[in-house]
N, C-alpha and C positions, 0 to 999 in steps of 0.2 A: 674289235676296235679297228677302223681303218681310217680314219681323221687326223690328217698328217700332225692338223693342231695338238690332236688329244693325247696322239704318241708323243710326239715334243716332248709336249707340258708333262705326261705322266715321266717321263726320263729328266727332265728339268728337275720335276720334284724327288726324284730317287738320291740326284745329285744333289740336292739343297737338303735332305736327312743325311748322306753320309757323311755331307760337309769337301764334296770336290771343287775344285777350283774350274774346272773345264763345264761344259754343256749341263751335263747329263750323263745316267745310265742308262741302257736299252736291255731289252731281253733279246733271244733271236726271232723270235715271230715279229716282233714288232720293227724288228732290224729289216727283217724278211719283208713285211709288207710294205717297209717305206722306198724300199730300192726296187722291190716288187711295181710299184706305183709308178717310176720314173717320174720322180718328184725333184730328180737333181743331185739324188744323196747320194754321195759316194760310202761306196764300204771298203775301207783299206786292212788286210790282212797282214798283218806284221810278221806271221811263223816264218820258217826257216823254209831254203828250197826243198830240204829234206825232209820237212814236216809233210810240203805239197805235196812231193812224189809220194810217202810211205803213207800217210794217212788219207789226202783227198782235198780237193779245192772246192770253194764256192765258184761258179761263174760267173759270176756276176762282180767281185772283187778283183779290184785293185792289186800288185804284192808289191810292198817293200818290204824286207827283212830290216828288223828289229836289233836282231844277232844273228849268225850266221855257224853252222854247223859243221865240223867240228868244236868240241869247246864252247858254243853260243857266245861268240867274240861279236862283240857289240860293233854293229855298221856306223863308222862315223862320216857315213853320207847321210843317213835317216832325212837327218832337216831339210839337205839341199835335195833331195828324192820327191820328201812329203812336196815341199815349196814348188815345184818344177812340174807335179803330177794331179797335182789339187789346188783350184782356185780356195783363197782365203775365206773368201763368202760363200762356200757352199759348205752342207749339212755332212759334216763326215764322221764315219761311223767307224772304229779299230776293232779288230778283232785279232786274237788270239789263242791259243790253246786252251784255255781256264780263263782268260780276265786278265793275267796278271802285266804279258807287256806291254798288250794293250792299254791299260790302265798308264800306264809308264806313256804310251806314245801320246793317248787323250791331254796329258799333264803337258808335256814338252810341244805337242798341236796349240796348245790356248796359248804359251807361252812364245809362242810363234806369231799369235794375231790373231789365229785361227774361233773366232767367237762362238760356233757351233760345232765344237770339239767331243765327239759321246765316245764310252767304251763299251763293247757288246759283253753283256755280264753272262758268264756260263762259258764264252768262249766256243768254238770249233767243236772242242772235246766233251768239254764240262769236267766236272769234278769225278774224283776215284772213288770207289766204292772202295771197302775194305781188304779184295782182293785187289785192290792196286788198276784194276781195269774200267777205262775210261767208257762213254758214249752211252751208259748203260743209267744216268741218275740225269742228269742234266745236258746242255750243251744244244747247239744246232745239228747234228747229226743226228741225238737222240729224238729232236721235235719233230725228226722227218723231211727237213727243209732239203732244195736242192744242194747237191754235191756230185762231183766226180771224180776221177781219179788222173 
């Protein structure tokens, strides 16, 4: 699938099953191919500086921090960051380690104005396997997509 419409729509409808208030979910191929495309979409990554450094970045994103490391002590610039770095009308996409604060910035993005607010589900990492270790079931690192360090 590479149909900007049809990724959209297919994240539109993810978001109107789980019942979110924002855009949409995406997966990361479909995250991939829409920034891939230069179609306008911004990808904003919410992790910590010290996510970036120890685990690895996409190039193609954005960073605000979400929380901040030590502690994960919540940024309360987020809003005036997102607002200053992202026009309101463009397609933005959060991502995170798992989904989760992502999920949080897509919620507080719509709540901003922001109309085309998605969260990238799986996240950076993706989820743990049962030894506790990430990148290995899910996530954008696991699909292969670009990262660096």
């Amino acid at each position: 699938m590479s149909n900007l419409d049809d990724i959209l729509s297919n994240g539109n409808t993810r978001g109107k099953q789980s019942s979110l208030s924002y855009a949409g979910a995406l997966t990361p191929q479909e995250t991939y191919t829409l920034i891939d495309q230069g179609n306008g979409v911004v990808l904003v990554d919410v992790r910590s500086r010290a996510e970036l450094e120890l685990v690895g970045r996409v190039p193609l994103a954005k960073h605000i921090e979400w929380a901040s490391y030590p502690g994960m002590v919540p940024n309360p610039d987020f809003a005036a960051q997102l607002q200053t770095q992202v026009d309101k009308n463009s397609t933005v996409i959060f991502m995170c380690r798992t989904g989760g604060r992502s999920h949080n910035a897509a919620l507080l993005a719509q709540q901003l104005g922001y109309g085309n607010a998605y969260n990238m589900l799986e996240g950076f990492e993706g989820e743990a396997n049962e030894f506790k270790q990430r990148t290995l079931i899910n996530g954008w690192k696991h699909a292969g997509l670009p990262w660096n360090n």
